[in-house]
N, C-alpha and C positions, 0 to 999 in steps of 0.2 A: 647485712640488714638493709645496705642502700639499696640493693636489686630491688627487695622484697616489697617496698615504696613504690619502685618505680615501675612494676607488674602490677600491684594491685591498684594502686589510687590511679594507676592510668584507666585501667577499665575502669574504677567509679567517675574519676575526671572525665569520661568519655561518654559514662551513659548520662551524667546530670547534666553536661553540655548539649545532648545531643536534644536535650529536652528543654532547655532553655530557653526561654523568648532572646533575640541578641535586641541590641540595645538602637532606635529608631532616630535616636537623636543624631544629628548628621554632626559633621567635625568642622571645624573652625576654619573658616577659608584663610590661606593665606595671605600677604600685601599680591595685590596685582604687580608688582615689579617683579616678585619673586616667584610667579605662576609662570610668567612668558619664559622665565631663564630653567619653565621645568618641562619636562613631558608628565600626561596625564595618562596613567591607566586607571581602567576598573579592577579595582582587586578582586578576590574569590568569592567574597559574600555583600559584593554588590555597591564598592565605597569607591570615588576618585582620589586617586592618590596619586600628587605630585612627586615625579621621583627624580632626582640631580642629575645631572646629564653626568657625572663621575660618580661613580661608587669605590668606596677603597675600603670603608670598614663598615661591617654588619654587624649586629645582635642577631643570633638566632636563639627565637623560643621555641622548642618544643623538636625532638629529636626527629622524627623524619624532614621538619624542614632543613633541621641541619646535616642529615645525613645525605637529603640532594642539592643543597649546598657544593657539601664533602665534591661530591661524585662529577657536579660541573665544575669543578675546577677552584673553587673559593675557600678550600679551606682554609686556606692562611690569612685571608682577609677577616674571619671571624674573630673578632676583639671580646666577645661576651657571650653566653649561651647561659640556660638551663641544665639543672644537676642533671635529670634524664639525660641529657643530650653528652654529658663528660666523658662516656665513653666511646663516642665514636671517634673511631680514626680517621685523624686525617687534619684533626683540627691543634693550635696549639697549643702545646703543656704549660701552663700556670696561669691561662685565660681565668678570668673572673667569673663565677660561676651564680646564675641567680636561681629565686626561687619564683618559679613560674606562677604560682598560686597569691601569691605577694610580694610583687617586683618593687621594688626600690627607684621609686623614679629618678629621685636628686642624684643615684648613684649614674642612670642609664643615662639624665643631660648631663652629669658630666663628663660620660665617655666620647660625646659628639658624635656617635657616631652616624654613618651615611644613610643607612634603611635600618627596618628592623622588621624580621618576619616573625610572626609571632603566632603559635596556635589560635584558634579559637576557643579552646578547650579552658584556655582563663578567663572566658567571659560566661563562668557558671550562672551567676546573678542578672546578664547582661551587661553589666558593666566594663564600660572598659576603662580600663586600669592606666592607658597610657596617652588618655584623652591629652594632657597638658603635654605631653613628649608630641605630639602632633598639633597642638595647636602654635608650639614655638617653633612649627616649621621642620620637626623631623620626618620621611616619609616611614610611618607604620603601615604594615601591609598583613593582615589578617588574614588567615589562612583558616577555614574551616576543617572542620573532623571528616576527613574522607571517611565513607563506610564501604564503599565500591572500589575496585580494580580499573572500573574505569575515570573512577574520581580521582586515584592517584596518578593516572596517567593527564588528568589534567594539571592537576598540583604541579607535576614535573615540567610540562611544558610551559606554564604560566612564569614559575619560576625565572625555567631560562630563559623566558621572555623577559623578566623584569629587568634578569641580569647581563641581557643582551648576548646569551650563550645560547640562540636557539638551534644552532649545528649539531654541538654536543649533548642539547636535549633531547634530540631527535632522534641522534644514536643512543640513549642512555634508554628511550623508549620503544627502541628497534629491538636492542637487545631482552630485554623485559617480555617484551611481546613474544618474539622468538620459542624464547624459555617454555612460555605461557604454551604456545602451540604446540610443540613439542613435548610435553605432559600430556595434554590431552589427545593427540595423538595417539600417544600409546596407550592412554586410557579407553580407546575404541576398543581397546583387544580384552577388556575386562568382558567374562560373561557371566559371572555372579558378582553382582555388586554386594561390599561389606557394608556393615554400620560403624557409625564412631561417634565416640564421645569426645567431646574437645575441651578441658579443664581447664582456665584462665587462672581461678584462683581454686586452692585447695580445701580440704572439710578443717572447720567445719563451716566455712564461707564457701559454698562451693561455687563457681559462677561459670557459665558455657555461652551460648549464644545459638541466635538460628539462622532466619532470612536477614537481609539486609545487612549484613557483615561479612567484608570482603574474606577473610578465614570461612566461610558457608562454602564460599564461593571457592575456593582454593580446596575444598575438600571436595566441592561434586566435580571439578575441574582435574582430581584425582582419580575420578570414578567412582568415589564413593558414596555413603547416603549419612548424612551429620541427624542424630536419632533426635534432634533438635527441632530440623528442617520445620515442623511445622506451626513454629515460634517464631517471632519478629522479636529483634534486638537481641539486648544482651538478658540473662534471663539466671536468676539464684534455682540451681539442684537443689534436690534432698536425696538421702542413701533410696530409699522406697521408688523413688521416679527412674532410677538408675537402673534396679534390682527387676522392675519390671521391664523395660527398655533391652534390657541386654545389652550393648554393644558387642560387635565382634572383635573392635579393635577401642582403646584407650589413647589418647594424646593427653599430655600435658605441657605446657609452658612455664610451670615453676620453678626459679631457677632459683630458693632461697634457701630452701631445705635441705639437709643432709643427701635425703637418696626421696626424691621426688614420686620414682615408679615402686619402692616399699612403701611409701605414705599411702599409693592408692591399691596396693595389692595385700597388704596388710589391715587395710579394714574392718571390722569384723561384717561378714554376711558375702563382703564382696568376692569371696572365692568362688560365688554360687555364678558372679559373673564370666561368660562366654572369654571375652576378651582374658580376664587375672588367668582362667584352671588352663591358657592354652599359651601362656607368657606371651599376649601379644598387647603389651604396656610399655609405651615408647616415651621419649625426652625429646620435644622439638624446641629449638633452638630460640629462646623468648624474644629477644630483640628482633627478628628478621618475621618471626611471627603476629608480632604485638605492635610493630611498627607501621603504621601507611605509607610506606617507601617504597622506591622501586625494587628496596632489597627480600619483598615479600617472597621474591620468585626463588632465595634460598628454602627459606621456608616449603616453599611447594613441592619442594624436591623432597624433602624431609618428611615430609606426611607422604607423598605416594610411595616413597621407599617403605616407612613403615607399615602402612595399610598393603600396599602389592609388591612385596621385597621381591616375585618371580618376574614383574616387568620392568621393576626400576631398579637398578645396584643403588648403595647404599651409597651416598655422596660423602659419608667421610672415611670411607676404604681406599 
């Protein structure tokens, strides 16, 4: 049942943030004694933020930042995170775990700890929630809802900028890129481009997306054509919008249900669809999917294996 939270209230957390006025009110300056003994960056959505010349413990909110945390080298310094974020590996087992939507402040000052990176994705209302954790001098550092490929590639280098790892950021986005090219490469060799449908949550909420979201993007980057494409954001299906659409190929990222690709091949009506009468209804893998991490580029592999299985082998063969 925790997946099934953390799939779906992420897309709704993601589309009412992304729509969100954030909050204009600036943050409480520090004593000037305690400025000089700091470096200032601008963080992602545009705030100074004084950060310790040491870091030794982090809060990470919101699971891609903890996942390239993970990946430069910090997992062990992570003292507290978000239930989304509990299952990434890398970090330590019986860490305290919050609730991103309503964070417990008196809990987070009394962890002390050093930074805290935290989505933007809790500042639904605008508000931010950890206003008195930075005005007593902790550095929060907010981190916006990437929708782009090229926005997570900034996430990651900012990151190891904060955390003064920008060697291994640079390889973590070498790598990534690589991958990146390397798809599309072989996505030159397509000479019929398929259709797809891309299911985020299932019937009878059904929810896909179109432009402006980096999964768009990772599917035309496959070669293929998202039956979406001509939608901005994230966007609620109905069976009838489907039934005319046709897809050639189905994706889903529902990782809460018994058998994900019976939920969408047993529908009724939807046999009439291209994709169900030809069995090509696939399981792409939710976190590397649904995440803005560098770990998209699993994912990517997993949609053009299923969309062109004759150019891509199958990455878990």
């Amino acid at each position: 049942m925790k997946k099934s939270v953390t799939i779906f209230l992420t897309l709704l957390f993601m589309l009412t943030a992304l729509s969100a006025c954030t909050s204009e009110a600036s943050r409480a300056a520090l004593p000037e004694a305690e400025i000089i003994a700091r470096r200032p960056i601008v963080d992602r959505e545009g705030y100074t933020v004084y950060l310790p010349e040491i870091i030794e413990t982090i809060i990470s909110i919101g699971p891609s930042n903890t996942e390239i945390l993970v990946d430069l080298g910090f997992g062990g310094q992570i003292i507290s995170t978000d239930m989304f974020s509990s299952d990434v590996e890398g970090i330590a087992e019986g860490i305290s775990v919050l609730d991103m939507m309503s964070l417990d402040v008196e809990f987070i000052i009394n962890l002390q700890p050093d930074i805290i990176f935290i989505t933007g994705m809790t500042r639904v209302h605008g508000d931010d929630q950890l206003q008195l954790v930075s005005d007593l001098g902790t550095a929060v550092v907010y981190m916006p809802i990437s929708a782009s490929i090229a926005d997570i590639i900034l996430d990651i280098s900012f990151i190891a900028a904060v955390m003064d790892a920008q060697e291994r950021g640079e390889e973590i986005i070498a790598e990534m890129e690589a991958e990146i090219d390397n798809v599309r490469q072989i996505a030159e060799k397509v000479t019929e481009e398929r259709t797809v449908y891309f299911e985020i949550s299932p019937a009878p909420w059904m929810y896909s997306f179109g432009t402006g979201i980096f999964l768009n993007e990772m599917i035309e980057l496959a070669g293929a054509v998202n039956v979406f494409a001509n939608h901005e954001g994230w966007l609620g299906v109905s069976d009838e919008m489907l039934l005319v659409l046709n897809p050639d190929v189905i994706l889903t990222s529902t990782n809460f249900l018994p058998d994900p690709i019976a939920d969408i091949t047993d529908r009724p009506g939807w046999d009439a669809v291209t994709a169900v009468q030809n069995g090509d209804v696939f399981y792409i893998d939710a976190n590397s999917s649904n995440r803005p991490s560098h770990n998209i580029v699993r994912a990517l592999r997993e949609i053009a294996s299923a969309v062109y299985p004759e150019l891509f082998p199958n990455p878990h063969q």
